[in-house]
mmCIF file of the C-alpha atoms, coordinates in Angstrom:
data_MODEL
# 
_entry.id   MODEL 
# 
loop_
_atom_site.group_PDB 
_atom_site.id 
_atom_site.type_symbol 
_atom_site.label_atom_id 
_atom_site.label_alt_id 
_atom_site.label_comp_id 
_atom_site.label_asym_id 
_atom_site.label_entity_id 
_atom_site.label_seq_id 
_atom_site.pdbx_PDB_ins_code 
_atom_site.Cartn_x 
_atom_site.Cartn_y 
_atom_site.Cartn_z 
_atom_site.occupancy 
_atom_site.B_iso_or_equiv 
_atom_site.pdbx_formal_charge 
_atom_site.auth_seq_id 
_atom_site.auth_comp_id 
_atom_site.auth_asym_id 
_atom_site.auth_atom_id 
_atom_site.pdbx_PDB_model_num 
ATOM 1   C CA . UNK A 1 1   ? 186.223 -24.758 220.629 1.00 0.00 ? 1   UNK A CA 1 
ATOM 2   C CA . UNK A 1 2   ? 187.271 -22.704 223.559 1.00 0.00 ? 2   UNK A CA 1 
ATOM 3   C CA . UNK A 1 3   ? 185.552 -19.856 224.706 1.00 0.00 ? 3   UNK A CA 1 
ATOM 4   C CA . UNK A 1 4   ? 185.775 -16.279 224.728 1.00 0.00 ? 4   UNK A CA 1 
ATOM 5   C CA . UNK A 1 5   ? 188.572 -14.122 225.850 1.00 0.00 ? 5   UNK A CA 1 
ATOM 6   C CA . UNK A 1 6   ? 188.164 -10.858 227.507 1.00 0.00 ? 6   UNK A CA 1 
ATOM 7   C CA . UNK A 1 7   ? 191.003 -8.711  228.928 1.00 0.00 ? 7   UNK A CA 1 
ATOM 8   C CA . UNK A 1 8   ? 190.559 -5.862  231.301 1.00 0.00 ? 8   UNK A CA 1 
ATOM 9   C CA . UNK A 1 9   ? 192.418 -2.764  230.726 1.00 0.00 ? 9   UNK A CA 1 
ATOM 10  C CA . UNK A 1 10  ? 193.183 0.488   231.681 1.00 0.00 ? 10  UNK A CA 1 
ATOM 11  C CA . UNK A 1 11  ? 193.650 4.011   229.809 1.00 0.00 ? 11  UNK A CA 1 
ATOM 12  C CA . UNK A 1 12  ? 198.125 4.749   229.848 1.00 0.00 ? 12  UNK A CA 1 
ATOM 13  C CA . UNK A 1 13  ? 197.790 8.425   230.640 1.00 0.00 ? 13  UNK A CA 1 
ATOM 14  C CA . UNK A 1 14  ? 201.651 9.188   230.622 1.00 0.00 ? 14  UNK A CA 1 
ATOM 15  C CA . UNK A 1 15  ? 203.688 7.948   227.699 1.00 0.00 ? 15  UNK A CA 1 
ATOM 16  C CA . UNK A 1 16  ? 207.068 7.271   226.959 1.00 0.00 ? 16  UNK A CA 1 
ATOM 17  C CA . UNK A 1 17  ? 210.067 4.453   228.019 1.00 0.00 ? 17  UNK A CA 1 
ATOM 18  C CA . UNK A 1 18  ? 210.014 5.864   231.748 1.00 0.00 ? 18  UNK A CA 1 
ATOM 19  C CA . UNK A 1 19  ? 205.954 4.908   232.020 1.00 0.00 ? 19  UNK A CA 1 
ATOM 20  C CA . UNK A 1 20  ? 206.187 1.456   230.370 1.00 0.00 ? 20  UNK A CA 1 
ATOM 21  C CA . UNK A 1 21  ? 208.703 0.457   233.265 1.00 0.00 ? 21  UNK A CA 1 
ATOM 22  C CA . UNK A 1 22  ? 206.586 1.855   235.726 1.00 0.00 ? 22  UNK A CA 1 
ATOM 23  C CA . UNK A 1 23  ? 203.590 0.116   234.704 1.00 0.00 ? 23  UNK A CA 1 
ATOM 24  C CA . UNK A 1 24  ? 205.489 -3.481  234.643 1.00 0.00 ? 24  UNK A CA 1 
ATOM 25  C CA . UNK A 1 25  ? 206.662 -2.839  237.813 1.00 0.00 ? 25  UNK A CA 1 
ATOM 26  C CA . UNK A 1 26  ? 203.540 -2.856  238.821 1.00 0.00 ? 26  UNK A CA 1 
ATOM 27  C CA . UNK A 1 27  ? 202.867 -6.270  237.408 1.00 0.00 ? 27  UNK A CA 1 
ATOM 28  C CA . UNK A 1 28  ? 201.494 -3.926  234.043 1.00 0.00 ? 28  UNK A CA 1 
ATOM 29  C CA . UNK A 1 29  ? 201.614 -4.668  230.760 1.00 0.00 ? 29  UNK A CA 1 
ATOM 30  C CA . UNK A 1 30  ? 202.097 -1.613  228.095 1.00 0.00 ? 30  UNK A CA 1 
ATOM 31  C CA . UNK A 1 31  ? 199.857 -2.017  225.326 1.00 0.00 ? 31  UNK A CA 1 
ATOM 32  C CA . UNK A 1 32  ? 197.826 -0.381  222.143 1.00 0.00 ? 32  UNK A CA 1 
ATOM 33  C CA . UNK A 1 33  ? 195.011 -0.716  220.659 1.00 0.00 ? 33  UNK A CA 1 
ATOM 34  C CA . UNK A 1 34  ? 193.945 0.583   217.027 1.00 0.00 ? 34  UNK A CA 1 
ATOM 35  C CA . UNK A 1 35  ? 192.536 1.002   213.655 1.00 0.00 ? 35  UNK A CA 1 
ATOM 36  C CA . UNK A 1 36  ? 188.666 0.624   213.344 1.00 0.00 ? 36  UNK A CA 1 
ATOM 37  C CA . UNK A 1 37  ? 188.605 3.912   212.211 1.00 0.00 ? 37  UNK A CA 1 
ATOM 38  C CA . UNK A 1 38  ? 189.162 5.429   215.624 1.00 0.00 ? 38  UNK A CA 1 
ATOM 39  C CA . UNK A 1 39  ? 192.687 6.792   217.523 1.00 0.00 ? 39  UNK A CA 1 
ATOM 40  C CA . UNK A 1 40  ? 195.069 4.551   218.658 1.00 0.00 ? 40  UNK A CA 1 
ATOM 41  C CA . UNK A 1 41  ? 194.488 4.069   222.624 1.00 0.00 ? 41  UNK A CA 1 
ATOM 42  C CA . UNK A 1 42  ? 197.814 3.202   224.858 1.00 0.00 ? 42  UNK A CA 1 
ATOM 43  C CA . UNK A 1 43  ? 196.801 0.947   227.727 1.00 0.00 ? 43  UNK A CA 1 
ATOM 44  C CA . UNK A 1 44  ? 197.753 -1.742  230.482 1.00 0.00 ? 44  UNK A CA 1 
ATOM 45  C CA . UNK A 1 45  ? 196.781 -4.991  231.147 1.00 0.00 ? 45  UNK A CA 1 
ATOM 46  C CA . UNK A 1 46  ? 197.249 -7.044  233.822 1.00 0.00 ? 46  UNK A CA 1 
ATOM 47  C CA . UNK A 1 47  ? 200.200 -9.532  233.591 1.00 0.00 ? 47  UNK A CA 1 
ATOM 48  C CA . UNK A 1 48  ? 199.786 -12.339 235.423 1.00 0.00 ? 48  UNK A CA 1 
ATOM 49  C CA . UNK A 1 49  ? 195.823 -12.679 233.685 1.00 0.00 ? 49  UNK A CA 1 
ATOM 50  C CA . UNK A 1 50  ? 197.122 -12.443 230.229 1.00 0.00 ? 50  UNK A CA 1 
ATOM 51  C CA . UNK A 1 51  ? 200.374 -14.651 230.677 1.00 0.00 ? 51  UNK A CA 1 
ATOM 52  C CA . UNK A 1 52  ? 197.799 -17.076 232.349 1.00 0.00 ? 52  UNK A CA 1 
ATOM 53  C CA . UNK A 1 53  ? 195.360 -16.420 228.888 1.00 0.00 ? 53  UNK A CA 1 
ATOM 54  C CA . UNK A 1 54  ? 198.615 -16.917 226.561 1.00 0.00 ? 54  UNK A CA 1 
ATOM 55  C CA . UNK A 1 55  ? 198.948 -20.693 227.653 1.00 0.00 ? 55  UNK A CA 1 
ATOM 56  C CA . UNK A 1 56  ? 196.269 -21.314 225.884 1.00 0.00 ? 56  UNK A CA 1 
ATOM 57  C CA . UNK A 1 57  ? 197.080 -21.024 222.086 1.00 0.00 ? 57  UNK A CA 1 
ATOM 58  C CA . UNK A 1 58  ? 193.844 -20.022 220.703 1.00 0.00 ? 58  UNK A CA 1 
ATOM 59  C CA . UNK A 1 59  ? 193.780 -16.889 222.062 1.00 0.00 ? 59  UNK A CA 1 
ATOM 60  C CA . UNK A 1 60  ? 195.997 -16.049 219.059 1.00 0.00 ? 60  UNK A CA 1 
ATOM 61  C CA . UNK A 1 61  ? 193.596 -16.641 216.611 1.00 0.00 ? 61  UNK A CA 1 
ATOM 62  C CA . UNK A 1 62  ? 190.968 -15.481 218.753 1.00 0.00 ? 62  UNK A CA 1 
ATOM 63  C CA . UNK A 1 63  ? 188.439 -12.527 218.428 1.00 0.00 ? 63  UNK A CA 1 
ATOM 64  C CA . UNK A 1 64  ? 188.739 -10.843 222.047 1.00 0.00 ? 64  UNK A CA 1 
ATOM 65  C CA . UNK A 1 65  ? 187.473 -8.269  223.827 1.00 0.00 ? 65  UNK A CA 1 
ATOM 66  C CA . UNK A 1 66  ? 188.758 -5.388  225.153 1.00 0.00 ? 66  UNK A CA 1 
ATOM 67  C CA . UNK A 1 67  ? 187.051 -3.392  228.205 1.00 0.00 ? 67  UNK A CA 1 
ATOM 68  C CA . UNK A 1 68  ? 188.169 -0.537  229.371 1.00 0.00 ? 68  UNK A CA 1 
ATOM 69  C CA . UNK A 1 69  ? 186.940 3.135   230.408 1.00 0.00 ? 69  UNK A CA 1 
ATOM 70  C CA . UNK A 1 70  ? 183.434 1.735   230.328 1.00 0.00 ? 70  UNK A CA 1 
ATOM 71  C CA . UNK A 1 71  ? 183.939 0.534   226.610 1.00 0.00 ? 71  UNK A CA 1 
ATOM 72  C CA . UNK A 1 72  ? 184.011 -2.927  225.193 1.00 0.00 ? 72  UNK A CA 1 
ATOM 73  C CA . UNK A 1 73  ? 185.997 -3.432  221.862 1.00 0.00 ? 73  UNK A CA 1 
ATOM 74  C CA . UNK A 1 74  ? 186.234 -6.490  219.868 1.00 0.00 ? 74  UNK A CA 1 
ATOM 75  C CA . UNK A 1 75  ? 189.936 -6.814  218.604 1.00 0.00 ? 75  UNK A CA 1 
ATOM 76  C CA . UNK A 1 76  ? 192.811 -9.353  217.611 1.00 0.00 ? 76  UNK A CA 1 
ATOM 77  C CA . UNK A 1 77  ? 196.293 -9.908  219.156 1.00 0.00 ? 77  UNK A CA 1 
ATOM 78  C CA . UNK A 1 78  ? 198.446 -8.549  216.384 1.00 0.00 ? 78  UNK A CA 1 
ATOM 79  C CA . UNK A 1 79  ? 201.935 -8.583  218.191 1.00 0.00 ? 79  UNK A CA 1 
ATOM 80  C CA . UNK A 1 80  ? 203.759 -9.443  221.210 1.00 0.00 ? 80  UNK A CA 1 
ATOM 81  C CA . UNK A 1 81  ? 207.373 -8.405  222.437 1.00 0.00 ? 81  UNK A CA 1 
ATOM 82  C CA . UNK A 1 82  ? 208.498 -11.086 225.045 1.00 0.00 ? 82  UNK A CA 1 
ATOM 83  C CA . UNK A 1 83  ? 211.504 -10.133 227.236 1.00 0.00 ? 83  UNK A CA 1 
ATOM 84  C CA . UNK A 1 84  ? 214.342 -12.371 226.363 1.00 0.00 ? 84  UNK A CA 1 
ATOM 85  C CA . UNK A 1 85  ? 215.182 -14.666 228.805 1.00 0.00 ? 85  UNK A CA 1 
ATOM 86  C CA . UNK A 1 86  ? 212.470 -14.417 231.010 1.00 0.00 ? 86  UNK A CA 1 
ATOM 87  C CA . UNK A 1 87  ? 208.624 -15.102 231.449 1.00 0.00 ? 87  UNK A CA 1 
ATOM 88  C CA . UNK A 1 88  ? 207.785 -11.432 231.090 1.00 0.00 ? 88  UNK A CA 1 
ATOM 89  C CA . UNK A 1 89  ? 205.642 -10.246 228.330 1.00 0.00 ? 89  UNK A CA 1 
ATOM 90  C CA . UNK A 1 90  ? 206.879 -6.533  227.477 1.00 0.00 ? 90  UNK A CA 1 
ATOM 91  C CA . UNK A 1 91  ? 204.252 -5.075  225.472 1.00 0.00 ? 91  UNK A CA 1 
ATOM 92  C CA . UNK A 1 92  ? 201.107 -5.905  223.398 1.00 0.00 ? 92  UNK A CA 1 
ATOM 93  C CA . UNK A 1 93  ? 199.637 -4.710  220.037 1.00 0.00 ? 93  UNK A CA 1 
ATOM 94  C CA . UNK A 1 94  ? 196.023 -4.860  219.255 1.00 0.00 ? 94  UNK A CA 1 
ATOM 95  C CA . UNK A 1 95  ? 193.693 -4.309  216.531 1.00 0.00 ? 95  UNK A CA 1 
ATOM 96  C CA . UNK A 1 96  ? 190.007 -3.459  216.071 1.00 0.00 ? 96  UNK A CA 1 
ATOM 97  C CA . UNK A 1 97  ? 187.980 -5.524  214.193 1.00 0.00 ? 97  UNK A CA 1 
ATOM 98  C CA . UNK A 1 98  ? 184.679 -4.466  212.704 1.00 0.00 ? 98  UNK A CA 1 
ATOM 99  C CA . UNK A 1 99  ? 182.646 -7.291  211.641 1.00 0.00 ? 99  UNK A CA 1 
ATOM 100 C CA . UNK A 1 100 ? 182.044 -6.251  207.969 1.00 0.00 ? 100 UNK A CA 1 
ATOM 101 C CA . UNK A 1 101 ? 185.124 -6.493  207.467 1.00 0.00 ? 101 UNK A CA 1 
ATOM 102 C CA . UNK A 1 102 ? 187.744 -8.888  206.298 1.00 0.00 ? 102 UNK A CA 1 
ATOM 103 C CA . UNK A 1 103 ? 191.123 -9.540  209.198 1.00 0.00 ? 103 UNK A CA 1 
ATOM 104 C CA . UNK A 1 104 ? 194.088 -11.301 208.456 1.00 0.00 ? 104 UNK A CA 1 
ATOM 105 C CA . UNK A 1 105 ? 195.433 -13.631 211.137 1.00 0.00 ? 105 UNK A CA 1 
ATOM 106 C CA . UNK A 1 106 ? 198.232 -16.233 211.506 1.00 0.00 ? 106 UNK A CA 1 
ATOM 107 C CA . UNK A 1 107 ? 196.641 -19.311 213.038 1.00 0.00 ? 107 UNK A CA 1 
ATOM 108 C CA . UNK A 1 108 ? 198.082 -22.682 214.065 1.00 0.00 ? 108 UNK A CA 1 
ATOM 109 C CA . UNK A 1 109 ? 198.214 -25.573 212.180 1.00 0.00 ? 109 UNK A CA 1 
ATOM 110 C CA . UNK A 1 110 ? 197.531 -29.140 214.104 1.00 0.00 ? 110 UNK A CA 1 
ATOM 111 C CA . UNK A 1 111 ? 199.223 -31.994 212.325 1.00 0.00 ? 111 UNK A CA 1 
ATOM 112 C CA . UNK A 1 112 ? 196.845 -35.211 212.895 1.00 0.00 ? 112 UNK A CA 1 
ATOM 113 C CA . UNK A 1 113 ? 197.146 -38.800 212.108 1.00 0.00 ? 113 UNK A CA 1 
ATOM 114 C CA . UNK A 1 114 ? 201.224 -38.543 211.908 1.00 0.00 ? 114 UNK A CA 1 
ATOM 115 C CA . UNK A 1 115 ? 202.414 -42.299 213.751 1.00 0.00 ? 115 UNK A CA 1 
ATOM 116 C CA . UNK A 1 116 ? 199.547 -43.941 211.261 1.00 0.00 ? 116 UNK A CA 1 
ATOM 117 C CA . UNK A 1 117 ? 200.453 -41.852 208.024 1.00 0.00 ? 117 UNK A CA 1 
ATOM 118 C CA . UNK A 1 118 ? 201.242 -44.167 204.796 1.00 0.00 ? 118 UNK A CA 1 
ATOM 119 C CA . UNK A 1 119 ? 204.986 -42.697 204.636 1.00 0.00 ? 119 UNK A CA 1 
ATOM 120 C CA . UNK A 1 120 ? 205.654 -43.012 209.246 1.00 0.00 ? 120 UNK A CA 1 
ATOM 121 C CA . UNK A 1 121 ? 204.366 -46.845 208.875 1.00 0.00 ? 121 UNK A CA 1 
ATOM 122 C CA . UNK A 1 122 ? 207.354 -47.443 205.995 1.00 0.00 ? 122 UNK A CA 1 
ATOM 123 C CA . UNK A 1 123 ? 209.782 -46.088 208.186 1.00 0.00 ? 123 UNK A CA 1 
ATOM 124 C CA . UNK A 1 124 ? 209.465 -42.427 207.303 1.00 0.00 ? 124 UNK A CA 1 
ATOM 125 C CA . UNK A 1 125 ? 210.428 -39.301 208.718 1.00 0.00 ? 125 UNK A CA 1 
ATOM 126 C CA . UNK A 1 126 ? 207.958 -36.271 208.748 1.00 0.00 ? 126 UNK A CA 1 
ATOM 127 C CA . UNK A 1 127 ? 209.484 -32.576 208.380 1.00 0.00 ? 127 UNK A CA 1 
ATOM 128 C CA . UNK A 1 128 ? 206.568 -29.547 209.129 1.00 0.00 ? 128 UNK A CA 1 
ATOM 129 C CA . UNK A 1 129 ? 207.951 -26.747 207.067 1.00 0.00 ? 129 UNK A CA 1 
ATOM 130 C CA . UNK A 1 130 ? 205.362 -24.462 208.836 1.00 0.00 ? 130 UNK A CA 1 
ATOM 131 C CA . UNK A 1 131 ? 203.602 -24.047 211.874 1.00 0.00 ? 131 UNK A CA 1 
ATOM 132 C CA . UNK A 1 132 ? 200.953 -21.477 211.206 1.00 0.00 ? 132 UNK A CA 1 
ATOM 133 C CA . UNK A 1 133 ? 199.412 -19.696 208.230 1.00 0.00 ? 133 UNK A CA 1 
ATOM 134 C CA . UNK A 1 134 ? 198.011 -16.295 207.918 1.00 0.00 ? 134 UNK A CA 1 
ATOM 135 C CA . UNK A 1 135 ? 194.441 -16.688 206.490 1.00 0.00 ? 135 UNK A CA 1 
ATOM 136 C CA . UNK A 1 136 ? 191.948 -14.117 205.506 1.00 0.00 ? 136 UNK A CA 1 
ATOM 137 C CA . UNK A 1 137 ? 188.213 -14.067 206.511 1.00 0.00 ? 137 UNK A CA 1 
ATOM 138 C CA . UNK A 1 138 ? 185.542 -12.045 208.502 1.00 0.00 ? 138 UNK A CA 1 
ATOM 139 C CA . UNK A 1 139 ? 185.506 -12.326 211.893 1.00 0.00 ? 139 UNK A CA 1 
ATOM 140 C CA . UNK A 1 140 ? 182.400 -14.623 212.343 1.00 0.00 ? 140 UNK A CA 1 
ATOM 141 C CA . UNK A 1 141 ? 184.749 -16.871 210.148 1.00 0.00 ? 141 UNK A CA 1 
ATOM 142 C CA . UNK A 1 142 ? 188.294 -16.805 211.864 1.00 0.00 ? 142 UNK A CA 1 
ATOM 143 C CA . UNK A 1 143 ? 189.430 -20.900 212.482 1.00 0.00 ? 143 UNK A CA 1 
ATOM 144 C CA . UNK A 1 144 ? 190.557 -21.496 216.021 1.00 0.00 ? 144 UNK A CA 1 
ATOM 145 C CA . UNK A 1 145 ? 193.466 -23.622 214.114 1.00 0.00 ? 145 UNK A CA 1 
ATOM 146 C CA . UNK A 1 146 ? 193.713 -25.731 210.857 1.00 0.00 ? 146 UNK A CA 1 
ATOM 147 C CA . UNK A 1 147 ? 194.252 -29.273 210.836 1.00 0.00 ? 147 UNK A CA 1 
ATOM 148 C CA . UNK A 1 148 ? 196.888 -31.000 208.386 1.00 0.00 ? 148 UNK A CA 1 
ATOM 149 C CA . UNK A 1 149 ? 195.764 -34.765 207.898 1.00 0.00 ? 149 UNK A CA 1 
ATOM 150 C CA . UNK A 1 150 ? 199.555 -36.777 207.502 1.00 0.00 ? 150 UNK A CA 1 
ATOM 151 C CA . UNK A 1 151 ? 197.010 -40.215 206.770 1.00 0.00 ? 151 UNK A CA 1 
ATOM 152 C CA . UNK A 1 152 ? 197.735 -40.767 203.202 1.00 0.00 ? 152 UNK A CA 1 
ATOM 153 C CA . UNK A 1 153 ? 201.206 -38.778 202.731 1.00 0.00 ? 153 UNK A CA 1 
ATOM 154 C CA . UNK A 1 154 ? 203.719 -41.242 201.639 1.00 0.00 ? 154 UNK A CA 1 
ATOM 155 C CA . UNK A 1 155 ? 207.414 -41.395 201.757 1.00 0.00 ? 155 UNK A CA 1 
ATOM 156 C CA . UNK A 1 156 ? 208.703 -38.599 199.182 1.00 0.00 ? 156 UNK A CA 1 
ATOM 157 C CA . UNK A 1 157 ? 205.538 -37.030 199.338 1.00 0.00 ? 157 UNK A CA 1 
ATOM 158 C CA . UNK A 1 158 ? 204.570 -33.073 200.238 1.00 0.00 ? 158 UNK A CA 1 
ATOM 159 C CA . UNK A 1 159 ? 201.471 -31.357 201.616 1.00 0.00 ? 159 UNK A CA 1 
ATOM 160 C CA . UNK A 1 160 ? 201.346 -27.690 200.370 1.00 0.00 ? 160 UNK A CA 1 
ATOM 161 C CA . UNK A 1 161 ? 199.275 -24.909 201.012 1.00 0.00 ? 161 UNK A CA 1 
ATOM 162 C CA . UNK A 1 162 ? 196.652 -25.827 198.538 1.00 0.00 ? 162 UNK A CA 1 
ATOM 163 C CA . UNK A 1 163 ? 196.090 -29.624 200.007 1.00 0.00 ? 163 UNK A CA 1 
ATOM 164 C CA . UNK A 1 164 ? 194.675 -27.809 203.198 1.00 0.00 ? 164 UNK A CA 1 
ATOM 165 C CA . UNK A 1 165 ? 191.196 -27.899 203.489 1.00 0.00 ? 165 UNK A CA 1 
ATOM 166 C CA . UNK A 1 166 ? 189.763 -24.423 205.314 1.00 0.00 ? 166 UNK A CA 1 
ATOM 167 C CA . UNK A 1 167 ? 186.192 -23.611 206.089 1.00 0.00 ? 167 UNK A CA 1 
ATOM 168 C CA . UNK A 1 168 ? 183.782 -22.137 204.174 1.00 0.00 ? 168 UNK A CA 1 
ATOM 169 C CA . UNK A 1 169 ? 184.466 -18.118 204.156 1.00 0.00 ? 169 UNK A CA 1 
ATOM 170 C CA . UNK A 1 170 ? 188.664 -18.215 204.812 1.00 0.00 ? 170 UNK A CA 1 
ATOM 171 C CA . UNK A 1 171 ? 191.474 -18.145 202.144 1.00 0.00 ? 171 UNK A CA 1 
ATOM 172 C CA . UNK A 1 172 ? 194.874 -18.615 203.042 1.00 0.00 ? 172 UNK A CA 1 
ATOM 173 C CA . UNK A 1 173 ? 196.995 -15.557 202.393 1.00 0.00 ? 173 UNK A CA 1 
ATOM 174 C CA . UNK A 1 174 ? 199.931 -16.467 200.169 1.00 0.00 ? 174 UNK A CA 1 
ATOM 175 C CA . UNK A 1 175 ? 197.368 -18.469 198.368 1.00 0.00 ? 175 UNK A CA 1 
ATOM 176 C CA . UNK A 1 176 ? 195.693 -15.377 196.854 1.00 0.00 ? 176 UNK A CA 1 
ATOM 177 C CA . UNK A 1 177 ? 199.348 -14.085 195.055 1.00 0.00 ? 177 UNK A CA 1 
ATOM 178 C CA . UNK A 1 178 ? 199.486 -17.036 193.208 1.00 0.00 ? 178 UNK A CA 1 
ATOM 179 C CA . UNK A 1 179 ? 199.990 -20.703 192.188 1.00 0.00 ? 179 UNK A CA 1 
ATOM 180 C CA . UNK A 1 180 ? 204.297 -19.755 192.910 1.00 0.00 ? 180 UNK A CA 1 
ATOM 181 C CA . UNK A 1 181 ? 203.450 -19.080 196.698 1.00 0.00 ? 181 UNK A CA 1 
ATOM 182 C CA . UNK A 1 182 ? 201.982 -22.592 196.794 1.00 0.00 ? 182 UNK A CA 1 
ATOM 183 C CA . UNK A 1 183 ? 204.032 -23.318 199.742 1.00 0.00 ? 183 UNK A CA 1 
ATOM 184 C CA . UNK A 1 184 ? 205.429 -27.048 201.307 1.00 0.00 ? 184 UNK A CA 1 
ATOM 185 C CA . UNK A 1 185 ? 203.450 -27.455 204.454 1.00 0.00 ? 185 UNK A CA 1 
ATOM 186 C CA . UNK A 1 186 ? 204.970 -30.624 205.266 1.00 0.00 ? 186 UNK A CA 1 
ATOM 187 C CA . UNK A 1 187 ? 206.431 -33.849 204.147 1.00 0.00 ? 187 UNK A CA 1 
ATOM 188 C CA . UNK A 1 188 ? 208.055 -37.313 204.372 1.00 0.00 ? 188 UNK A CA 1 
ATOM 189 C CA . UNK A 1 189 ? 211.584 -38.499 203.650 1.00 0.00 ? 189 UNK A CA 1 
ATOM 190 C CA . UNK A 1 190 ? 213.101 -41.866 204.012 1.00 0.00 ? 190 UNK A CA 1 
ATOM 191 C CA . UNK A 1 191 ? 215.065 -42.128 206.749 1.00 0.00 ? 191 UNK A CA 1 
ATOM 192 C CA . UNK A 1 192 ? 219.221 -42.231 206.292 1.00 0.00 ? 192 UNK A CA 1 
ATOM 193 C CA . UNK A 1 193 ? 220.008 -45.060 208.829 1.00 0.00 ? 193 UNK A CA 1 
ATOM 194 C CA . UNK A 1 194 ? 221.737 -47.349 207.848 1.00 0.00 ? 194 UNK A CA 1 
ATOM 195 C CA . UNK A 1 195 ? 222.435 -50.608 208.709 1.00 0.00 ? 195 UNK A CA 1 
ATOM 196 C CA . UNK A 1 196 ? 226.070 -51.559 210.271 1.00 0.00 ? 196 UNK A CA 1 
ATOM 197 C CA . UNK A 1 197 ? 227.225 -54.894 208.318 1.00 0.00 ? 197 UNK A CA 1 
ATOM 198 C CA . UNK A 1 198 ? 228.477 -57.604 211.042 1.00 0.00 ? 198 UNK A CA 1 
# 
């Protein structure tokens, strides 16, 4: 587990494509927070402390908090628009959270035991169909990531959504429309090389 991450922020007073360039200029982000019942609330976070924050890949399935104007708000990273080509973040979406109630996030998926897995020792060749999942859950509840374990997949094999064991409190998302959205997580195929006859 990693620990907590805070962010500290500032009220946007102007609005508008003029301000958001202004504020990155300034080595600002542009960024919102809502829901929770209250008004949206445009603000700007530093860049190079949240660029710093984003190498670490829990912060995306992370409960944070938010301080600004005196306040503290507990929220989740809902979106990110990255420039392009560079290392510039251009703005930041965030939601409140309230504790009662129930969040959906996408968190990562951590593939274990893959060199030793039943299908990899016969030559094998693991595909990962996805990298992260959206699960459901309260807050208290949210995994920092959910582990896949390749041990006992074997060559023509699949791990789908329903193979992955989550904690106590969190369903997986495309779980709850159905047995059809029973998804391929990942799996091994033989490997096509062949051998070149002398």
């Amino acid at each position: 587990m990693v620990g907590s991450f805070e962010f500290d922020a500032e009220i946007r007073t102007n609005t508008g494509k003029g301000d958001a360039r202004r504020s990155r200029r300034l080595g600002k982000i542009p960024a919102i927070v809502y829901g929770g019942g209250a008004e949206p609330v445009k603000l700007c976070l530093t860049h190079h402390r949240v660029l710093k924050a984003l190498q670490n890949e829990a912060v995306y399935s992370h409960v944070l908090t938010l301080r600004y104007d005196g306040n503290e708000e507990k929220a989740i990273l809902k979106a990110i628009e990255r420039h392009p080509s560079r290392p510039i973040i251009m703005h930041m979406d965030f939601q409140r959270i309230n504790e009662n109630d129930t969040i959906r996030v996408h968190v990562p998926l951590h593939f274990i035991n893959q060199e030793t897995s039943l299908g990899v020792k016969k030559s094998g060749v693991i595909n990962h169909a996805l990298a992260e999942v959206e699960v459901i859950c309260l807050p208290q509840h949210l995994p920092e990531f959910i582990e896949v374990d390749m041990a006992k997949v074997d060559v023509g094999e699949m791990v789908h959504l329903s193979d992955l064991q989550v904690p106590p409190g969190v369903e997986i998302a495309e779980l709850t429309h159905g047995a059809a959205n029973d998804r391929a997580v990942a799996s091994i195929h033989a490997s096509h090389v062949t051998e070149t006859e002398e």
